[in-house]
N, C-alpha and C positions, 0 to 999 in steps of 0.2 A: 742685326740688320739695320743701315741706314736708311731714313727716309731721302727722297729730292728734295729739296729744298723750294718750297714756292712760295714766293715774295705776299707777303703779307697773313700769312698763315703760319702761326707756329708748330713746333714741331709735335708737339704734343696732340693737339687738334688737327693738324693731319694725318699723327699716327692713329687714332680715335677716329677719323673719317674714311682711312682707306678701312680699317677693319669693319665697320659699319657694310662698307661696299664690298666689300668679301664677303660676309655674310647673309646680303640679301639676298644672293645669288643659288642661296639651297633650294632646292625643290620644295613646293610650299606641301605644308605639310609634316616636313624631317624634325627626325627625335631626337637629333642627335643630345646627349649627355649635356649638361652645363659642367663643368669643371668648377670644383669645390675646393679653395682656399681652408683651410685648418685655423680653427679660429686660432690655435696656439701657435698658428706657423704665421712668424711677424717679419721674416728676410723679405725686402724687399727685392726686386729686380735686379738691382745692380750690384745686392749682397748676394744672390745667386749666380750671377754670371761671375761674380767676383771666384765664389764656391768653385761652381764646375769647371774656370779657369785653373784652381789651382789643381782639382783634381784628375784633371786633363795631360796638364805637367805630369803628374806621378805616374797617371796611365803610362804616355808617353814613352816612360823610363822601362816601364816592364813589359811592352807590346812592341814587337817590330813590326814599323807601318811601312807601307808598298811606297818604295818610291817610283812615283808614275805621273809624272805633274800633268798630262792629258788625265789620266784617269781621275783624278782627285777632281781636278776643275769640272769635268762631267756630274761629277757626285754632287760636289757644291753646287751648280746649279739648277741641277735637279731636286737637291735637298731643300734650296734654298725655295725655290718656288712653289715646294708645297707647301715648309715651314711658312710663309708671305700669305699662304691660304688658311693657316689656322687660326685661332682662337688666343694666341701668344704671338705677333708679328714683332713684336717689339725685341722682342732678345734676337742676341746677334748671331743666329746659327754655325755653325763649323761642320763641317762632315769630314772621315778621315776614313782610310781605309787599315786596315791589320793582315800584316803578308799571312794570311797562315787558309788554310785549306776548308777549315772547319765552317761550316754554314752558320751564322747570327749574327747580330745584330745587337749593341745598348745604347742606352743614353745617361748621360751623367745630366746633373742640374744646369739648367741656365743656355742650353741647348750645342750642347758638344755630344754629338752624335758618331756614334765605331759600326763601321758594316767591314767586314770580315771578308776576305777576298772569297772564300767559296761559296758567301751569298751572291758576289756577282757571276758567279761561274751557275748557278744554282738558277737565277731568274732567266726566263725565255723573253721579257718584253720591257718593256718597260713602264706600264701599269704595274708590274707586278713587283718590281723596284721602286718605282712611287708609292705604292699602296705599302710595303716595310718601313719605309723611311716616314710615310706617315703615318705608321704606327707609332712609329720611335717616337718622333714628334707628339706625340696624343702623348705620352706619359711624359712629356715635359710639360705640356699644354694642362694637365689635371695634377701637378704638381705630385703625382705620385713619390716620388724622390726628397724632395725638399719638405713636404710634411713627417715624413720620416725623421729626417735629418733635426727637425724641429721642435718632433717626441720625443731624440734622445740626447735635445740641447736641454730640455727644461728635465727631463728627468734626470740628469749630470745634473744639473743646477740643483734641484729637488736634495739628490744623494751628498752634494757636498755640503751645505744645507746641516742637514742631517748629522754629518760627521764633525761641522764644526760645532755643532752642538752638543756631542757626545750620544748621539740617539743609533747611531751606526756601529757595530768595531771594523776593522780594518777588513776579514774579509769580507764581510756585507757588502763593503762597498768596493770591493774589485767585483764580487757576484755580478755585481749592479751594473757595472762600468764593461766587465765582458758582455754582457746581457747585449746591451743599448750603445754604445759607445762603440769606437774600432774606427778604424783607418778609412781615407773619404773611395780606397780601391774596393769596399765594401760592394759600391755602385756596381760595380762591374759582375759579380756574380748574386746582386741580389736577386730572389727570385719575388714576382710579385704576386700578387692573390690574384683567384680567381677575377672577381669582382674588378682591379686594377685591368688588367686584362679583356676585360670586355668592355671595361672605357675607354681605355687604348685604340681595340678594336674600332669601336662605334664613332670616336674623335677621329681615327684613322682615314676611316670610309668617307666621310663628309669634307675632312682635309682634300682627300683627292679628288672627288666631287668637283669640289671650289675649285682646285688646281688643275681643272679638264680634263683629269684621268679616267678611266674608265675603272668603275668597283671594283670590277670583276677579278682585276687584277690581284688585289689583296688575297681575295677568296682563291683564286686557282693559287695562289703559292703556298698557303696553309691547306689547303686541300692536299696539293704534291707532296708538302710536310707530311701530312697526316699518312698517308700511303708510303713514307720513304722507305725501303727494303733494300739500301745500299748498306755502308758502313755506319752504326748507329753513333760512334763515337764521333761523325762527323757533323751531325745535327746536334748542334749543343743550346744554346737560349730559346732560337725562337720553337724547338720540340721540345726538350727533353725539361728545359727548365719551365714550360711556360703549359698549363692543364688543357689537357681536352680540345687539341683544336679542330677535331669532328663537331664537336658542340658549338665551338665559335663561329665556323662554316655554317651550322644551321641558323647563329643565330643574325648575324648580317643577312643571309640569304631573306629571312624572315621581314625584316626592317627595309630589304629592296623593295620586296615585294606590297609593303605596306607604302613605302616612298622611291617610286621608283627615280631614277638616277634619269637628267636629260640622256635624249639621245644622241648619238657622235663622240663621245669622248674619245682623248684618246688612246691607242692603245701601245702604239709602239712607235718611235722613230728610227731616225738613218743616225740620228747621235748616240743612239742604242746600240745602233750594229754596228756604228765604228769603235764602242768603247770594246765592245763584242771583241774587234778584230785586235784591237791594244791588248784587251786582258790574255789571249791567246797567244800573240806573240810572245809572251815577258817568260823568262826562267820559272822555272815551279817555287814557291816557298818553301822556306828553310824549314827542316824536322824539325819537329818541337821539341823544345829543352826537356832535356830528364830534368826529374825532380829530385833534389838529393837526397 
């Protein structure tokens, strides 16, 4: 994300002033999580966005994305306006859609964001597409990813370390290197911890908050999750891969109820219902590749 540029303000202090003004804007009172840095996680911002750039590329190569240049611009600016409400304004957000039928949602480091065509086929409002996306956003926001990524820089380090010392033999340290180590497409079917997940969550809710959306949204779509009785194979991250979202649902419910959310957000627009009418016209997604 670029800042405006206003004369006599650097760019830095006024990416530091609008976030300031994002955030006074929570309901007084809100718990929301503070996002915690790894003491061993030393990438800076531009070495993450550098990261999720290149593994964006790789995605790229193994996902066929919808070509829908309405549909994408909707996403981006949607995405983009909740991401501008979180806790991380600074990284330059991307959202992208994957032609394929299956419901989820990931995010790679540095804020390169995959929603999955049968999430938009999936959501009724658009709260409830804002509230996913800033989900997504909240585990870039809490570095969930890039603390990983930064365990299994220094334990590589650690392991070679070791081996040039003679303290390893050789398979030790493949053990080591499958263990922690592996391809940056890793992101993509990481699953994360319970714990990651409910920070997610909670960054999620107060992201859409600040971004005018109504909560509730989040909640009704992991609720719908949680009761899905369609095809299970077509609920893949945000159910199958991601625990308990009956428990999740109680436990934002919980946190409204302790802080509740202004009134009026909002809940849906007409640029909802025209992506609505895009995603409806366009060819069905392609079968999915056998695997060989």
């Amino acid at each position: 994300m670029k800042f405006t540029h206003f004369s006599g303000i650097p760019g830095k202090k006024l990416g530091g002033l609008l976030l300031l003004l994002v955030l006074v804007r929570l309901p007084l009172g809100a718990q929301e999580p503070t996002p915690t840095k790894a003491i061993y996680n030393t990438f800076t911002d531009e070495e993450e966005m550098a990261m999720g750039r290149k593994a964006a590329e790789e995605t790229d190569k193994q996902m066929v994305l919808l070509d829908s240049p309405l549909l994408t611009a909707y996403l981006n600016n949607l995405g983009k306006k909740v991401a501008q409400a979180s806790r991380r304004p600074q990284l330059q957000y991307t959202f992208k859609i994957v032609n394929t039928d299956t419901v989820n949602a990931f995010s790679l480091p540095g804020g390169f964001i995959y929603v999955h065509r049968g999430l938009l086929d999936f959501v009724v409002n658009e709260s409830e597409l804002a509230g996913v996306l800033a989900h997504e956003v909240g585990h870039i926001v809490a570095y969930h990813s890039m603390n990983d990524v930064a365990r299994r820089y220094w334990v590589d380090q650690g392991v070679y370390q070791l081996k040039k010392a003679g303290a390893l033999d050789n398979q030790e340290m493949v053990d080591m290197l499958n263990k922690y180590g592996g391809p940056m497409l890793l992101f993509v079917d990481r699953k994360f911890s319970r714990e990651e997940e409910s920070e997610a969550d909670m960054l999620g809710m107060y992201n859409a908050i600040r971004a005018e959306y109504d909560p509730e949204g989040l909640i009704s779509s992991l609720g719908r999750l949680s009761k899905f009785t369609g095809n299970p194979t077509l609920v893949e991250g945000l159910l199958m891969n991601h625990p308990l979202p009956g428990e999740r649902v109680t436990a934002l419910r919980a946190e409204l109820q302790k802080n509740p959310a202004p009134k009026g957000l909002e809940k849906d627009s007409m640029a909802f219902r025209a992506a609505k009418v895009v995603l409806n016209s366009l060819p069905p997604p392609p079968p999915p590749k056998k695997q060989p």
